[in-house]
C-alpha positions in Angstrom: 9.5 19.4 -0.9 11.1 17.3 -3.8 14.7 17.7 -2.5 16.1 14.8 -4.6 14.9 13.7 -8.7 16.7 11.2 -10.8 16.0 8.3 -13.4 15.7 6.0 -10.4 14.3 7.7 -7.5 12.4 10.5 -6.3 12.7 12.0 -2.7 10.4 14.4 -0.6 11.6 16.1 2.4 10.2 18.1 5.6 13.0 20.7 6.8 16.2 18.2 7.5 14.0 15.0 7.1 13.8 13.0 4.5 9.9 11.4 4.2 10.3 8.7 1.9 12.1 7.9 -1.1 9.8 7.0 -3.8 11.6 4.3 -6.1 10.1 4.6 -9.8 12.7 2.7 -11.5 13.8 -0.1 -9.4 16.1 -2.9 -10.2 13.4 -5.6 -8.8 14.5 -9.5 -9.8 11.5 -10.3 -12.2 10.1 -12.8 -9.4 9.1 -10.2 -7.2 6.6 -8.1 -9.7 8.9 -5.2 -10.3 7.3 -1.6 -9.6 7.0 1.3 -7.4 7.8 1.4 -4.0 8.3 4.1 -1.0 10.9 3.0 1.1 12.4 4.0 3.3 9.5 6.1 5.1 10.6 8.3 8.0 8.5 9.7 10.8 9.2 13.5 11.4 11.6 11.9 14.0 13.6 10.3 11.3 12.1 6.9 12.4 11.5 4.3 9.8 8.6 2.7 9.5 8.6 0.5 6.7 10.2 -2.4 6.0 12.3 -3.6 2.5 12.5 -7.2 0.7 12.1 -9.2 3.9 13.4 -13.1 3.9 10.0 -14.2 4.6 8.4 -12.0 1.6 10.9 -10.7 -0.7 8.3 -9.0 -2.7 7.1 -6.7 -0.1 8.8 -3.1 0.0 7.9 -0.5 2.0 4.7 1.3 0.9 3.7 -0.5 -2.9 0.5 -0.3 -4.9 -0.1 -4.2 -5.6 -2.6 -6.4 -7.3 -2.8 -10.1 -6.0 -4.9 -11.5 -9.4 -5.8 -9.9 -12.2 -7.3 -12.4 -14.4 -5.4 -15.2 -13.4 -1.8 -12.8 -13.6 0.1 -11.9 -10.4 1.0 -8.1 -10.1 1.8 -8.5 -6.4 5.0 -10.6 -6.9 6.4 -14.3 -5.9 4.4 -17.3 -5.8 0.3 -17.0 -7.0 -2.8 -18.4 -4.6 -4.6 -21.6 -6.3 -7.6 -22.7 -5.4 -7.2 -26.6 -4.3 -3.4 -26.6 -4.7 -2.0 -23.5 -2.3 0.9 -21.3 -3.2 2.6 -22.0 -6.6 5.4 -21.0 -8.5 3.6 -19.8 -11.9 4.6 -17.6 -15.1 2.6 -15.2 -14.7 4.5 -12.4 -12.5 3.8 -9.2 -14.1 5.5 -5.3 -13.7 4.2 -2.0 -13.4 6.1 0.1 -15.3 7.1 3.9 -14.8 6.2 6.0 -17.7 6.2 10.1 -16.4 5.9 12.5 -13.6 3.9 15.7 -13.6 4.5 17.8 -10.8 1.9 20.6 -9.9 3.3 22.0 -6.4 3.8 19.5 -3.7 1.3 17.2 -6.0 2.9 14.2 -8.1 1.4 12.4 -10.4 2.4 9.9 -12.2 1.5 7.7 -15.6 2.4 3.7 -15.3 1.3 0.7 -17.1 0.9 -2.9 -16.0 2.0 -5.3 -18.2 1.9 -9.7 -17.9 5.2 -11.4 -18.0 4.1 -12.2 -21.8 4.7 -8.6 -22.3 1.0 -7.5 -22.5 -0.2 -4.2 -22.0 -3.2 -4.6 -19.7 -3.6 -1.7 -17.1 -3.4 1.7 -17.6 -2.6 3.8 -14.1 -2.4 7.4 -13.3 -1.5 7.7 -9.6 -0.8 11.2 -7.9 0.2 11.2 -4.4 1.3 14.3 -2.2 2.8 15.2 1.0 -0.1 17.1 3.4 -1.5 18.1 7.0 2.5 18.3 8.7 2.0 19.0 12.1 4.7 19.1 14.9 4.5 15.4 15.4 2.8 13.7 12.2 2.3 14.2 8.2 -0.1 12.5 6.3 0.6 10.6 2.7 -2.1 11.4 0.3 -2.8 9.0 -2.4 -4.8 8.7 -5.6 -5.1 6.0 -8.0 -7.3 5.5 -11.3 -6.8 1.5 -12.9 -7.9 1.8 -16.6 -8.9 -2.0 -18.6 -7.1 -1.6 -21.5 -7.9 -5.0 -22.9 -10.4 -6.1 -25.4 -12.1 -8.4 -22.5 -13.5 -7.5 -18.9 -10.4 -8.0 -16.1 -11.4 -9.2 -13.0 -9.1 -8.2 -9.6 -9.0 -11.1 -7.2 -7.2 -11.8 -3.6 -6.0 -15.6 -2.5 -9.5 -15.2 -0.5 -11.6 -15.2 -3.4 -9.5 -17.8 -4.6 -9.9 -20.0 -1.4 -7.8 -18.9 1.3 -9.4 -17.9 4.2 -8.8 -14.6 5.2 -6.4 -13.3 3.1 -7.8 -11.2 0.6 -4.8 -8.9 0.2 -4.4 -6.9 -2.5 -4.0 -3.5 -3.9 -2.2 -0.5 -1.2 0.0 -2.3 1.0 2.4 -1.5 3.8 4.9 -3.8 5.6 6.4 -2.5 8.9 9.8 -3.2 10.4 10.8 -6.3 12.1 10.4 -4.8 15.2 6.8 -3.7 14.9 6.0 -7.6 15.1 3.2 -7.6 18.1 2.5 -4.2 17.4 -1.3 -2.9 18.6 -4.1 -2.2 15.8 -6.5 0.3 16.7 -9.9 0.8 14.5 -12.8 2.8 14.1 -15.8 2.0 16.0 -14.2 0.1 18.6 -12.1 -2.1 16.7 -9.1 -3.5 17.7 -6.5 -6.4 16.7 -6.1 -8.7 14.4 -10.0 -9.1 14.3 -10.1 -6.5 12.3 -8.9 -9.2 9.4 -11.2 -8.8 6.8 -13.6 -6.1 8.3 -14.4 -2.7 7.4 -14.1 0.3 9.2 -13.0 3.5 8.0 -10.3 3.7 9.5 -7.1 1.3 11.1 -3.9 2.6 13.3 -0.8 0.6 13.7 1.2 1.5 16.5 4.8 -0.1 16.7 8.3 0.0 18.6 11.7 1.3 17.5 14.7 -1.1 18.0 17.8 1.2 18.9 15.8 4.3 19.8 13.5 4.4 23.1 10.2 5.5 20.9 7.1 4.4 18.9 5.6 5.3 15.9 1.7 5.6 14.7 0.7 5.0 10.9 -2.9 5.7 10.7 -4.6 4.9 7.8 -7.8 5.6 6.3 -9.9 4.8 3.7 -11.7 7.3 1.2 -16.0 6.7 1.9 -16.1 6.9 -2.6 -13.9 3.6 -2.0 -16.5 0.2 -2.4 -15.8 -3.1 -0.3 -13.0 -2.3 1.7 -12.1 -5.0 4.0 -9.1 -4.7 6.1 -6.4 -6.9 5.9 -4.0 -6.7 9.0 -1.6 -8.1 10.6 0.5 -7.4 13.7 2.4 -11.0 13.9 4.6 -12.9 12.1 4.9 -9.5 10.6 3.3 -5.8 10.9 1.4 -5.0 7.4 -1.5 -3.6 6.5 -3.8 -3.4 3.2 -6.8 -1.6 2.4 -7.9 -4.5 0.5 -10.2 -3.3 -2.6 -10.9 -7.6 -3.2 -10.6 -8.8 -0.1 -14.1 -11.1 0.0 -15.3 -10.4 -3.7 -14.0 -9.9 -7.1 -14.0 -6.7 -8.8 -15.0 -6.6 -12.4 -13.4 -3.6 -15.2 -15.1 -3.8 -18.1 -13.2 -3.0 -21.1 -12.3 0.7 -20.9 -13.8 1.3 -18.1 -11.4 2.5 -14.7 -11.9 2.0 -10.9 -10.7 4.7 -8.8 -9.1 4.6 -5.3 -8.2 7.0 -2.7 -6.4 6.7 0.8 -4.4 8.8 3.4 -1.1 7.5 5.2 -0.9 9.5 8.5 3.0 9.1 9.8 3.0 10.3 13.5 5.6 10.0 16.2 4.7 8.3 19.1 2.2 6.0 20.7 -1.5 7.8 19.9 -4.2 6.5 21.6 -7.8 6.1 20.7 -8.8 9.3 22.0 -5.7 11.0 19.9 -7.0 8.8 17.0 -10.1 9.8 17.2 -9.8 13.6 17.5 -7.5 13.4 14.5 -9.9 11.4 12.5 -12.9 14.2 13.1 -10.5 17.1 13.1 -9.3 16.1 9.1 -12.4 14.9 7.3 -12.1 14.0 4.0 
């Protein structure tokens, strides 16, 4: 499935079409939190259905794994949420760093480290992520991380929410959607639907959206491992599609030194418009 490996980039393909290009090097402007991004990310169509350094948000590419605050420094990228003052240009934009792939069959893992614009080594990640479940019309993104503390002091992950700003807690797995998914429908477990699903939880959220050029849609369902604690949804269908499986959304999370949180999630890529009866039977017919 690995059909393309260099010092930049690594790509994964299904027969003639290419999933996603996984960027492990990039040449990010420091501003933006330089790391790891999947983009583009193509539907077994060859529809793409994420988004790269929009005007609005110049950090957010494609499919990233993020941090809002960690201990006051900003792994997410850009400006940095203060309580009683807003957004605010601050110099403390940090990178996660590529260090090696291992790759065990169609399973990837991958070692990285987090360091502060000061050049301080705080977070140790292993990450693995595979390609799974490809059906005729939809594959699913598997995808593992494990955040070590590697600092002498406990490191405490935050969101602008628990820094003030109401409703959004974004932080951690993160996708943006193309322009033209703007107004796209969300679809939840349990009922849920919309952008009321800011800051819930719910084991699951779809995000169905519409192709410019091409008369089709596309379905990213996305779901959230039960081991994961305090998942809140963060979601939005307008100004912009994204959505986050925010680990910080309402409260802090505390690492105490050494210690190492865990997360897990699926990415389901389908073609077309699914439903909530199609959601649901694929939900209960691929249990974790």
């Amino acid at each position: 499935m690995i059909t393309r490996q260099d010092d930049e980039v690594l790509a994964v393909s299904v027969g003639d079409v290419e999933l996603f290009s996984y960027v492990h090097q990039p040449s990010t402007p420091a501003f933006e939190g330089p790391k790891p991004y999947l983009h583009p990310v193509r539907t077994l169509a060859g529809d793409v259905v994420t988004a790269f350094r929009p005007h609005d948000h110049r950090w957010h590419k494609g499919v990233q794994m993020t941090a809002t605050d960690v201990s006051g420094e900003n792994f997410w990228g850009g400006v940095t949420y203060v309580r009683d003052q807003g957004y605010v240009v601050l110099p403390n934009v940090g990178t996660m760093r590529h260090e090696e792939f291992e790759v065990d069959g169609v399973r990837i893992d991958e070692r990285l480290s987090w360091f502060t614009e000061a050049g301080e080594r705080w977070v140790g990640e292993t990450r693995s992520f595979s390609v799974c479940d490809v059906e005729n019309d939809s594959w699913t993104l598997e995808f593992t991380t494990t955040l070590t503390n590697l600092r002498q002091e406990p490191l405490v992950f935050g969101s602008p929410t628990t820094n003030g700003r109401d409703l959004a807690g974004y932080t951690g797995f993160f996708w943006r959607g193309p322009r033209s998914f703007t107004d796209g429908a969300v679809i939840a477990a349990d009922g849920g639907a919309g952008q009321e699903m800011m800051g819930r939880t719910a084991p699951w959220l779809a995000f169905i959206g519409r192709h410019d050029e091409v008369d089709r849609s596309s379905t990213l369902l996305f779901l959230d491992h039960p081991d994961n604690k305090g998942t809140h949804w963060f979601v939005r269908s307008t100004p912009f599609a994204a959505v986050n499986p925010s680990f910080a959304f309402h409260d802090t999370v505390e690492l105490a030194p050494g210690d190492a949180l865990t997360l897990r999630y699926r990415l389901v890529v389908a073609n077309g418009e699914w439903d909530r009866a199609r959601l649901e039977s694929y939900v209960e017919e691929h249990p974790w």
